[in-house]
Structures are given as C-alpha cells and as structure tokens.
N, C-alpha and C positions, 0 to 999 in steps of 0.2 A: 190443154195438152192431153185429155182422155182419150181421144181420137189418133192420136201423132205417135206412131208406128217407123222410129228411124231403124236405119240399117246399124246405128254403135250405139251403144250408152257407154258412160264414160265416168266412172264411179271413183270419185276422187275423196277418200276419210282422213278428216281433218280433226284435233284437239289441239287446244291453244297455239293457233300460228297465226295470228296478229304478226309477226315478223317474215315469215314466209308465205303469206297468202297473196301477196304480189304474185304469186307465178301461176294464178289462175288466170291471169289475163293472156298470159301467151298460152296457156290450154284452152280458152275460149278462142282464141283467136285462131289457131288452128285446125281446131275440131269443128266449131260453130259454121253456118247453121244448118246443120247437116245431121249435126248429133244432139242426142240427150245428152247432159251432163248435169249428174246425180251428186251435190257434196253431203258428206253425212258429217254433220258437227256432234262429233264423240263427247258432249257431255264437256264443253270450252266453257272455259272459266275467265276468262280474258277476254278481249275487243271482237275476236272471230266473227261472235254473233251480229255486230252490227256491222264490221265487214263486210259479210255476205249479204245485208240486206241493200249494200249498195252496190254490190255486181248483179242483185236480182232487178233492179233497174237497167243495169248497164248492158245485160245482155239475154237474147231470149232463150228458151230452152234449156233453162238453166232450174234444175230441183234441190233445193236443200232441206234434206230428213236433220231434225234438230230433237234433242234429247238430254234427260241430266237424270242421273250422274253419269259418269264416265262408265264406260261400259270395257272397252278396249278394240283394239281394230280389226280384231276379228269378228267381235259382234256390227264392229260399223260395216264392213266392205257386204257381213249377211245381209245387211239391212239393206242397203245398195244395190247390192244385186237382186234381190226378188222383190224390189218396185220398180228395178227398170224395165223398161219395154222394149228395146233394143236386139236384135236380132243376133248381136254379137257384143257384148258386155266386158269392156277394158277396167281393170282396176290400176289405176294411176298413183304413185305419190307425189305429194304434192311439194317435195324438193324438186323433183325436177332431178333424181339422181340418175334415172333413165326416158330418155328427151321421147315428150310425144314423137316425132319423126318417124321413130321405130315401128312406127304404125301402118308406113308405107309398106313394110317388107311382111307385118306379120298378119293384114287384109289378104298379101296374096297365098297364102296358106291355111285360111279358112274352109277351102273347103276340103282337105288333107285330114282335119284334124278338131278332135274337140276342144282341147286346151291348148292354147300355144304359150308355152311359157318363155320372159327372158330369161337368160342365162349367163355368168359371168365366166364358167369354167367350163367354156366348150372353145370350140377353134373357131377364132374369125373376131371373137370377145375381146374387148378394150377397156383397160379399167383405166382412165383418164385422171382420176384422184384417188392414190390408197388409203386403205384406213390404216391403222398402226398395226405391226406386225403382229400383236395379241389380239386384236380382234378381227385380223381376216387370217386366223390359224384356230381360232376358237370357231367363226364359221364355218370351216372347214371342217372342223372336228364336228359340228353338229349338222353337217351335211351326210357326212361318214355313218353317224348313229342314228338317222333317219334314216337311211335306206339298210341301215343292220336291223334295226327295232320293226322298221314299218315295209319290209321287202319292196319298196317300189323305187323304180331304175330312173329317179333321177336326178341330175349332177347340182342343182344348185335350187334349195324352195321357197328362199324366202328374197327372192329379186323383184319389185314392188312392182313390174309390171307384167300382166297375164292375162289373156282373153279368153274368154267361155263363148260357144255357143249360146243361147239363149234355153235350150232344151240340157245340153249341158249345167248351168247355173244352177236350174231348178233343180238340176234331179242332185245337185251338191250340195248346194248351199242350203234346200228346205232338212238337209243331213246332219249339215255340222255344228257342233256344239261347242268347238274351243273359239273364248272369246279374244283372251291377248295372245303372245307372241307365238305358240304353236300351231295357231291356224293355218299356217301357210304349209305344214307336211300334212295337216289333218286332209285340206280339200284337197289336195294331191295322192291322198292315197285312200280318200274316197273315191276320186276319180278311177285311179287305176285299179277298185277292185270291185267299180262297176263295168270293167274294160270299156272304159271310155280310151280313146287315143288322144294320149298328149305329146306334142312337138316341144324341141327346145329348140330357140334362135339366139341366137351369141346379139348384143347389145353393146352398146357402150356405155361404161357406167362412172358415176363421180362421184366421189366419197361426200356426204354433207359433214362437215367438221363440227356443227352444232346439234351432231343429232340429239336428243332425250334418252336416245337405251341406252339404258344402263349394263355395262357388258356383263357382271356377274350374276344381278338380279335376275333379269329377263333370259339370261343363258340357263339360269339352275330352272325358270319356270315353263321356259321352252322343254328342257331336259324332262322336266316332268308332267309335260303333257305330253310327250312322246308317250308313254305311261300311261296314260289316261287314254291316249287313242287306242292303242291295242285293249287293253280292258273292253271300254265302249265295242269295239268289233268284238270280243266273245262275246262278250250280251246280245249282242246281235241290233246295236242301237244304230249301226247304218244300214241296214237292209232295205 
C-alpha cells in the first residue's frame, strides 16, 4: 500500500468495542475498494485486537495503527490522520451515530471548502434518537462556551463526522495537542485561525444508548481544555 494514493481515507478510532465493531463491516462495504480505511485501536484492552486482525483478512485497504495504553481519541483520530494518504480524510465513529451515506452529500462540497463538518443544530438536521434531556442541554451548554472561550462560529464540534482536505489535516493535526474529549473545538479552532474555510452540513444523527462518556467527567475535562486551548494559543504553540 506505499504506492496507493486514494481519493478518502476513512479514519475510524476505536477503544474496547468488541461489541460495536460489527459496524466496520458496513463501512467497508461502503467505502471499499476505493478508500483507505485507517482503524486506530486506542490502547483496547478487550477482544478489539483480534477482531481487527480478522477484518485485515476480510478486506483490502484496510490499516490498523495499534497502541497501549490508551491514549484517548483525540490522540487516535492525530494519529490517523497524518498516516493517511488520502486526498480527503473522513473521521468516522464507529457507532455508526452518523451513517457513512452522508458522504455522498459532503464529497460534493470539497471543493468549497476545507473542513466540512456534521452538524446537528443547523436546518435540514435530524436527530433520529435523543439523548436524555441533561445531556443534549449540557452539549449545548458546551457548544455555547466553545465558541465564548475559542471565538470560532461554529454551531455544533463535537459530531463524530468531519472531512479534512489532506493539506488541511497536516497543517491541523501536526498542531494539536489535546488528546481526550476537547480535541474536537481544539482542531476547529485551529482551523479557523489559520483561516482555513470550514462548512457545516446538517446530518442525521442517532443517539448510541451505550455510549462510555461519562456526562460529568468528560464534561468538566472538555471544559477544561477549553482552557488549555487558549493558553496554548498565547504561547503561541499553534503557529
């Protein structure tokens, strides 16, 4: 694969889902064999790993970056993105809470645009399964204090699906340095204050009922790497 120069990479970060890793078979089957598709095993501690060593049989074009300990999915999706070679680089979760499909609509906006992000709070958006009224009012409330804290305009950062150009990735991802839940405003307002242009495209999205975050934990450490980004930008540590 040193040679194999696709039009997507398709960078899907995975930790312990032995119970949700069924749903790489319909992102292979979709994407394949057209795309790269990058899984970054976060440092699994359960079945994952041999898992994936029988979809690297099952299907071609397929790279999995494997690592321990855990690191968190902000360090996986960096790692993912600057080994892929992909001309335009999708970061996927692998619930499946925003369906590859949406890939049809956000190919033809490539070339509009650096970043195309999904979006759950724009018009035309479908939220198909809600979460509990305390956790999509706390998302909300940390959408609110991401664009108060980090000035950048926009409406929703942490929806698990988002394309980079490939010259876009680099110039973000060799940047950021938050590894768990705040990296999703970090590379967004890296982007926006290398004026890169990023799009939002409303999605349809399903609540996963078993997710792992933890609303309180990962809410107070998101909040404070809001904190840790602006710091980092005085220093001048994304330049």
């Amino acid at each position: 694969m040193s040679n194999y120069n696709p039009k997507l990479s398709v960078i899907v970060p995975v930790f312990n889902e032995q119970e949700r890793l069924f749903h790489l078979d319909e992102i292979c089957k979709y994407f394949l064999p057209a795309t790269e598709i990058i899984v970054v095993n976060d440092g699994s501690t359960d079945s994952t790993v041999e898992l994936l060593k029988k979809y690297l049989k099952k299907y071609r074009n397929i790279k999995i970056i494997s690592y321990v300990p855990n690191r968190g999915k902000g360090y996986a999706v960096r790692q993912g993105m600057l080994a892929a070679s992909g001309r335009s680089r999708l970061v996927l979760d692998i619930d499946l809470s925003t369906s590859p499909v949406h890939w049809e609509e956000f190919h033809r906006h490539l070339t509009e645009a650096d970043v195309i992000i999904g979006s759950r709070r724009t018009a035309l958006a479908v939220i198909a399964g809600h979460q509990s009224y305390l956790r999509e009012n706390m998302g909300r409330v940390f959408t609110w204090l991401s664009q108060l804290f980090l000035a950048t305009p926009v409406n929703d950062f942490t929806c698990g699906f988002k394309v980079f150009s490939a010259d876009a990735a680099q110039k973000i991802f060799s940047r950021s340095r938050i590894d768990r839940w705040g990296f999703d405003a970090e590379i967004l307002f890296i982007a926006h204050s290398l004026g890169l242009k990023i799009v939002s495209l409303p999605v349809t999205w399903t609540n996963d009922p078993n997710t792992r975050v933890s609303l309180f934990r990962d809410t107070l450490t998101s909040l404070t790497d809001l904190l840790r980004i602006r710091w980092n930008s005085l220093l001048g540590k994304y330049r």
